[in-house]
Legacy VTK file of the C-alpha trace (Angstrom):
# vtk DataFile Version 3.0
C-alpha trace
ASCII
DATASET POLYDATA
POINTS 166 float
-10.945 39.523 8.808
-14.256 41.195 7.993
-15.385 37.753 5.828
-14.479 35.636 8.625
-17.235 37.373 10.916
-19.298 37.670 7.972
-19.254 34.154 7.592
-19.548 33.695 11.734
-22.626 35.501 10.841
-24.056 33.589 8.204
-23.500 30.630 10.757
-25.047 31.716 13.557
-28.066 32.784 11.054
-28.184 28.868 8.958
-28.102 27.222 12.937
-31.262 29.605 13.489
-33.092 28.329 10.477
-31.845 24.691 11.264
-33.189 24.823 14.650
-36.554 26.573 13.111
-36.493 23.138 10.498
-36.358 20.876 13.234
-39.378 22.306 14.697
-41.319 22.220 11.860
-40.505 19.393 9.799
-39.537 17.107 13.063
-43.073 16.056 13.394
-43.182 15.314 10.007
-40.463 12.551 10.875
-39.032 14.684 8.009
-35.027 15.537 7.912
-33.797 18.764 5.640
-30.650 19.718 5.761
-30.722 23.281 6.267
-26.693 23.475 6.526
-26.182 22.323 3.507
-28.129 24.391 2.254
-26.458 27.582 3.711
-23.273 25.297 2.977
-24.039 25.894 -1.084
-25.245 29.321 -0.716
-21.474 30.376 0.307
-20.181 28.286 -1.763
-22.032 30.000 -5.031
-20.941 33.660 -4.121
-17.625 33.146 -1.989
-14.461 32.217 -3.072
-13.579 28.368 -2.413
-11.747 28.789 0.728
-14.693 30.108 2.295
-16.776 27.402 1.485
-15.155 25.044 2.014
-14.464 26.496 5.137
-17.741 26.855 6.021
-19.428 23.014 5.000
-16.247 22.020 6.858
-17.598 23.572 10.500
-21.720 23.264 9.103
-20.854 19.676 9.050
-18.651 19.101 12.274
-21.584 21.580 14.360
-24.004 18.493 12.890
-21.601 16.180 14.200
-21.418 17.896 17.468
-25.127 17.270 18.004
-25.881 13.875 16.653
-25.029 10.603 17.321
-23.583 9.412 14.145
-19.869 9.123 13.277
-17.668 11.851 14.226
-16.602 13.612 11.199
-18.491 12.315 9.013
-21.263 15.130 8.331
-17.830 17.268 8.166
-16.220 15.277 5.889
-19.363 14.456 3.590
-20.197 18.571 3.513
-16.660 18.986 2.409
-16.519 16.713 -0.794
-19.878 17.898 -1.928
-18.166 21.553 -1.729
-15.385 19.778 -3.637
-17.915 18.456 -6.584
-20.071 21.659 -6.251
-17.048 23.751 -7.396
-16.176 21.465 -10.447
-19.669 22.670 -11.598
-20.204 26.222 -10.291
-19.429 28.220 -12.870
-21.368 25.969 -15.765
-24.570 27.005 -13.653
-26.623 29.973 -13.300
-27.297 29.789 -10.200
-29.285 33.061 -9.634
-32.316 31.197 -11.343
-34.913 29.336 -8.993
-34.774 25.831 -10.855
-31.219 25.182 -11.048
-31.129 26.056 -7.166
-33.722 24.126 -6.386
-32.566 20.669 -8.544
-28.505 21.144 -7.742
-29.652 21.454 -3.938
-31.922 18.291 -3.866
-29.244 16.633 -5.636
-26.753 17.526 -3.594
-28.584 16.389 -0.818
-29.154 13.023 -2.765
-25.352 12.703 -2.803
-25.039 13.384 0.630
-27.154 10.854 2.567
-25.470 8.346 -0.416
-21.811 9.582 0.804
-23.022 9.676 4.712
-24.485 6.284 4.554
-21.331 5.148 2.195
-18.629 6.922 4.924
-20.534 5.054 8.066
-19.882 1.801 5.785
-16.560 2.428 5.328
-15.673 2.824 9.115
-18.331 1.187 11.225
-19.466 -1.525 8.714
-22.785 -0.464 9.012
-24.737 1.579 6.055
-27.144 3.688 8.008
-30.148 4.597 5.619
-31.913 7.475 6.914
-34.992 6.140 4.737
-36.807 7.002 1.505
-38.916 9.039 2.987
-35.528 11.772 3.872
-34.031 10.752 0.475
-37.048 11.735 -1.693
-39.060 14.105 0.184
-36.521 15.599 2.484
-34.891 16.431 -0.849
-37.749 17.495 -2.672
-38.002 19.998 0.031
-34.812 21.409 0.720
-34.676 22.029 -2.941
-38.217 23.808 -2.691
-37.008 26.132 -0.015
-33.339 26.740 -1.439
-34.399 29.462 -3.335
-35.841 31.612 -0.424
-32.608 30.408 1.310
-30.491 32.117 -1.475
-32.944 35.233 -1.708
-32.749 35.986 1.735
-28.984 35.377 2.500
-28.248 37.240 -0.862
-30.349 40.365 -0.527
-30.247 40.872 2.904
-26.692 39.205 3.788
-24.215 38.691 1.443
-24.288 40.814 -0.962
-24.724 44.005 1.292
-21.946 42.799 4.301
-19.716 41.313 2.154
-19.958 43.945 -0.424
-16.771 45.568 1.117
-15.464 42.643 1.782
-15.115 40.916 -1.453
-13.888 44.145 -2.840
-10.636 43.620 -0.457
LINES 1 167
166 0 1 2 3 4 5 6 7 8 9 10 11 12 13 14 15 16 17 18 19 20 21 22 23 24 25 26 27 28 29 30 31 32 33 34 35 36 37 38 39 40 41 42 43 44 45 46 47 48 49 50 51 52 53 54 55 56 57 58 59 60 61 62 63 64 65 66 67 68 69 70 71 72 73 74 75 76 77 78 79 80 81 82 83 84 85 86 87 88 89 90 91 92 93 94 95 96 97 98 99 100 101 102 103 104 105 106 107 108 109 110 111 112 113 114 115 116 117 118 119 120 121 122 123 124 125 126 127 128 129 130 131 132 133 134 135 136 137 138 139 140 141 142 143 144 145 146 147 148 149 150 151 152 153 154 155 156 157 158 159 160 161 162 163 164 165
């Protein structure tokens, strides 16, 4: 019970830096996923449910508030969890420059998978430009690392300390 408000918690703290990245980089006409990126940080020190469990609601709370498919942000968060975890323990993942290039890949794969899933069920690729695939990646990997830093000093690791000993 205690990780499931501890995770409430990390939610309620990734939708505060998501809203905070829509102010900034909105006038930039610049989209970073800050959920995923809180979406990856669970998924390197949780266990799989939880992550999983978390991109699955990161992704349908994105779905709530945009206009694209229903599910789809949901479902795309979810099978990047499912590929992140093939690969999570053959990375160190406390070091800055794996962060920062699994994120932006990640993020790669998910506006590929997004566009790909819209495809599949509307018949229409939406392309959220190369402007979000390069440099929206370029900086969600850039700011992963203070991402991890903060929700593992501060969060995780302290809160969930009793938890994961459970």
């Amino acid at each position: 019970m205690l990780r499931i408000l501890n995770l409430i918690l990390v939610f309620i703290i990734a939708t505060i830096f998501y809203w905070f990245g829509l102010m900034v980089f909105a006038p930039l006409e610049l989209s970073v996923n800050m959920m995923l990126a809180f979406s990856i940080v669970i998924a390197v020190i949780l266990p799989q449910r939880y992550g999983y469990t978390f991109a699955f609601f990161s992704g349908l709370f994105l779905d709530f508030l945009g206009t694209s498919l229903f599910g789809s942000h949901a479902l795309a968060f979810t099978l990047l969890m499912v590929l992140f975890y093939q690969v999570r323990d053959k990375i160190d993942f406390k070091e800055c420059i794996p962060q920062m290039v699994i994120t932006s890949m990640l993020n790669i794969l998910f506006i590929l998978i997004f566009g790909l899933l819209s495809k599949i069920f509307t018949g229409v690729f939406i392309w959220q430009g190369w402007k979000d695939f390069i440099f929206g990646s370029l900086v969600l990997g850039l700011i992963m690392p203070l991402f991890y830093n903060i929700t593992a000093k501060f969060l995780i690791f302290d809160v969930l300390k009793k938890a994961n000993e459970n």
